[in-house]
C-alpha positions, 0 to 999 in steps of 0.5 A: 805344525799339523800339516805341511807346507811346500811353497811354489815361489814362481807361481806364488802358491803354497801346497798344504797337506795334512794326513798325507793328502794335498788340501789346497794350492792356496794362492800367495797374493790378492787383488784389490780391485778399485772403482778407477781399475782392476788389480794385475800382478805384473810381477810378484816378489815371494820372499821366503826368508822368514821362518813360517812366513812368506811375503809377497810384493806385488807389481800392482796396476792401481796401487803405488805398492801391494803386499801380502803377509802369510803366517804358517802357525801350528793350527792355522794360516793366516793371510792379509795384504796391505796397499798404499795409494788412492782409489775406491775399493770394489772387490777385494779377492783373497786367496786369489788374484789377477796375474798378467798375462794368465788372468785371474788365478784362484786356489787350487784345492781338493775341496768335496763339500762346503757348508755356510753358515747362512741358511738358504735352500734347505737342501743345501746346508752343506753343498758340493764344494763346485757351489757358490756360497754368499754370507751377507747383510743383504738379500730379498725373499722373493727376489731370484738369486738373493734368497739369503735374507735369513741370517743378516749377518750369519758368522763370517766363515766358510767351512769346507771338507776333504774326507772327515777333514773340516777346515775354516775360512773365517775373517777376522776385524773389528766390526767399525772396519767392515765396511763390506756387504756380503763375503762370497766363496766363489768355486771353479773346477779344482779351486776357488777363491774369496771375495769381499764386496765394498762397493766402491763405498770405501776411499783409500788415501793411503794405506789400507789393510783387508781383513785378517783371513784365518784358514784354521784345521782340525775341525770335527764338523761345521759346528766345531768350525764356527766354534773354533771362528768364535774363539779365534775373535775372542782371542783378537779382541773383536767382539764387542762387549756385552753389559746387558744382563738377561732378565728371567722374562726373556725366556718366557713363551712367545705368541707372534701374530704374523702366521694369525695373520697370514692364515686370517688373509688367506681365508679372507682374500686380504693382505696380512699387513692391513689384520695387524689391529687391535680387534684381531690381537684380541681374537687371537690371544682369546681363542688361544686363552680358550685353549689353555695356552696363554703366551708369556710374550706378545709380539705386535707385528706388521704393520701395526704403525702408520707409518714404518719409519716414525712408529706411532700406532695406525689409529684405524687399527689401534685406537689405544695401544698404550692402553692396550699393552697396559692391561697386558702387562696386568696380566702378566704378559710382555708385549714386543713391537715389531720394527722393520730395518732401514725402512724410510716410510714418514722420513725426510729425505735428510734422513736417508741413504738416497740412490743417483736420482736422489730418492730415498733408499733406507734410513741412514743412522750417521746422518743428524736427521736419521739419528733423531728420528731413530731415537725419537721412535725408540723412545716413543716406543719403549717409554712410560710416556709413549706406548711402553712396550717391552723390546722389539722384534727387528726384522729385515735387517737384509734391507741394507742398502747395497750400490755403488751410486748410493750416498750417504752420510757417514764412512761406515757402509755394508756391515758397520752400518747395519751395525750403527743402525742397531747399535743406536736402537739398542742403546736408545732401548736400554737408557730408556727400559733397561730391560727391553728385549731386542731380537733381530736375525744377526748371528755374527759375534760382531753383533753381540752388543746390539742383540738379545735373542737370535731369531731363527727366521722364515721357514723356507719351502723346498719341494726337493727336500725330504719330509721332515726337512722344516725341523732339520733346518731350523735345527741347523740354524739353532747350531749356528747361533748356539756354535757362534753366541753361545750368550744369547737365546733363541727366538725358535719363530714359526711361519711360513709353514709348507704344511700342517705337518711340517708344523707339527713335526717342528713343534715337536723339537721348539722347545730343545732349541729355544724359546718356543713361538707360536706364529699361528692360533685356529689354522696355518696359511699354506696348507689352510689347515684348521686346527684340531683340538689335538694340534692346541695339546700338541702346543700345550705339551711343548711349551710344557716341556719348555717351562719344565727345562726352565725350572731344573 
């Protein structure tokens, strides 16, 4: 092995050093907190017997009998624990856990910084390692504490760092089995601990099994962790198979009319959402054409349809879509619809995760209802007989519904049913147009089957961030989709800009990272900057370096 390990059986820690140095005091056992009671230890049984591997029985307060199984493998550790009884799983703490009479105990470690794969502040891409971190399908812009909303899932692993020394904390399950809605690296001063949220949504009868929990060593950087996370599930067998080819046109340019939007509202004192219409597209492409710059891709964005959860066009807004994406397609252009997640405006009420009050929350794609309408709006959307788009823009996948009060109609929750939402619009997209491009903001190998492309998302505001820091970011993220789905391509996005600069210094690398996307067509909507004749060349010369990678 390429480190040492020297187990403390009183205190149910093993002690792992690697190049002379103490890494971790990693704590031996788990609580499986329920909705009936949390998880104590009133004993623990470390049996050492086996060659690499250590056994722990626990004494558990809520369950009939806890058992956590550690594997000491040359490049690895690996930890799971299985409980037998009844409850209604809430936390499930790994790498640390209640013992009686001390309380909760988590790790020890020497731990300096950690990095998370899901993008929050700019400025913190890799943070001290006394910082929380949360990888989740949940979150908010806008919303204090939860601004994580970015990459809903980002790949479930942490990486963290002594020195040079990069290390990974990666789960590893099948994607029906996570029924989890966000993984928490929870620091204290000298250690720290994991935690997986279910919710009080998932029902044990039985046995039950966490996720496997993969400590792997020897990273070179946060990349390489997420390079080695993504061979761990390969090697497991839990990534979904991917059938979907990718077409040339899915590497084509895009124009996203969201920033057109937003700069239009600003200088206008409206909101973005009523200036999706079909007069404004038109503006928009047209002052763009004038310019030369003639995008390969089209996206509609919100909210072009009158209602999110049916899709039919806004008649105010478009009194021929179909037609208008018709004469797109003449012009040799594809035309993607932006469609909003979980999102229940026009659904029954059968149809919808409801909170304790019985009101709805978000579509519920297990229920009979919530499938119909899913599939109905898909196939209105992408079919010759409907309005014949080419694919769609996913946004607000962070919507997932989160509570322990919420009902709903099937067993999957938090992740897994993000992903069954998805799965059921993208199988509908491909039986109807076999070629639709489906992008969303999912770069968690677990979604490999339900996604196309990787949206690069928002640009976040940072006033603590030095300039230049949009481009930085972005990168960052680009890393982590190229580290994590290598397969897919890369929607570079382009909104909300803090500035005009910072505009045009990520302009600059759009087309080293990805697709290029232009979110913005006379002016930018922070700064109200209009555009000169020098920021069209600079979109021109961009996408002209883009197409010349395409044709090597």
């Amino acid at each position: 092995m390429d480190y040492s390990v020297d187990v403390n059986a009183a205190k149910a820690y093993a002690t792992i050093s690697r190049h002379g140095q103490v890494l971790f005091n990693l704590r031996l056992f788990a609580s499986l907190d329920t909705v009936g009671g949390l998880d104590d230890s009133a004993s623990l049984d470390v049996d050492t017997s086996s060659n690499d591997v250590v056994t722990v029985t626990a004494h558990s307060s809520v369950w009939e009998s806890r058992v956590t199984t550690t594997r000491f493998l040359p490049d690895r550790i690996e930890t799971q624990t299985t409980v037998t009884g009844q409850g209604r799983l809430t936390d499930v703490h790994l790498l640390g856990g209640r013992r009686t009479p001390r309380g909760f105990l988590p790790s020890g470690s020497r731990l300096q910084w950690v990095y998370s794969p899901n993008p929050d502040r700019p400025s913190r891409v890799t943070r001290p390692a006394v910082e929380p971190a949360t990888i989740s399908v949940c979150g908010e812009g806008g919303e204090p504490g939860i601004e994580r909303w970015l990459f809903t899932p980002a790949p479930w692993c942490f990486a963290a760092a002594v020195d040079s020394d990069w290390v990974g904390f990666s789960l590893v399950e099948p994607i029906a089995a996570q029924n989890f809605t966000s993984y928490h690296y929870q620091p204290v001063t000298g250690g720290f601990s994991l935690r997986l949220d279910y919710e009080g949504q998932t029902a044990v009868d039985g046995t039950f099994t966490t996720p496997l929990l993969v400590v792997h060593l020897g990273g070179e950087s946060p990349e390489d962790v997420l390079v080695q996370h993504r061979a761990l599930l390969d090697a497991a067998g839990v990534v979904p198979p991917r059938t979907a080819e990718r077409p040339e046109w899915w590497s084509g340019t895009i124009f996203c009319g969201w920033g057109a939007q937003c700069a239009l509202g600003v200088r206008t004192d409206r909101a973005p959402q009523p200036l999706a219409t079909e007069a404004n597209y038109d503006s928009f492409l047209e002052t763009l054409a004038a310019r030369g710059i003639v995008p390969d891709t089209v996206v509609i964005d919100d909210k072009w349809q009158a209602s999110y959860a049916t899709c039919r066009p806004d008649p105010a807004k478009w009194t021929d879509l179909k037609g208008w994406i018709a004469k797109r397609h003449a012009g040799g252009q594809r035309v993607l619809l932006w469609w909003k997640a979980w999102d229940y405006e026009g659904a029954p009420l059968s149809a919808c995760v409801t909170d304790a009050l019985g009101s709805p929350v978000g579509l519920d794609a297990e229920s009979p209802a919530g499938i119909e309408l899913i599939t109905d709006a898909v196939s209105y959307m992408l079919s010759a007989d409907g309005l014949d788009a080419d694919g769609f823009k996913i946004d607000f996948t962070a919507r997932t519904p989160s509570g322990s009060s919420l009902r709903h109609a099937g067993p999957r929750w938090g992740a897994a049913l993000l992903h069954e939402q998805l799965r059921l619009v993208y199988d509908t997209a491909k039986q109807v147009k076999p070629d639709a491009l489906v992008v969303t903001h999912t770069p968690n190998p677990s979604y490999l089957d339900v996604t196309d492309m990787i949206r690069l998302n928002d640009v976040l505001h940072d006033h603590e961030a030095e300039p230049g820091y949009v481009a930085r970011h972005m990168a960052y993220r680009a890393g982590v989709v190229r580290s994590a789905l290598p397969e897919l391509g890369i929607d570079t996005d382009g909104w909300m800009m803090p500035n005009h600069a910072e505009w045009r210094s990520y302009l600059q690398i759009q087309d080293s990272l990805g697709v290029p996307a232009l979110y913005y067509v006379d002016g930018t909507d922070t700064d109200r900057y209009d555009f000169r004749s020098e920021d069209f060349d600079a979109v021109k010369d961009t996408w002209s370096r883009y197409r010349a990678r395409l044709s090597i």
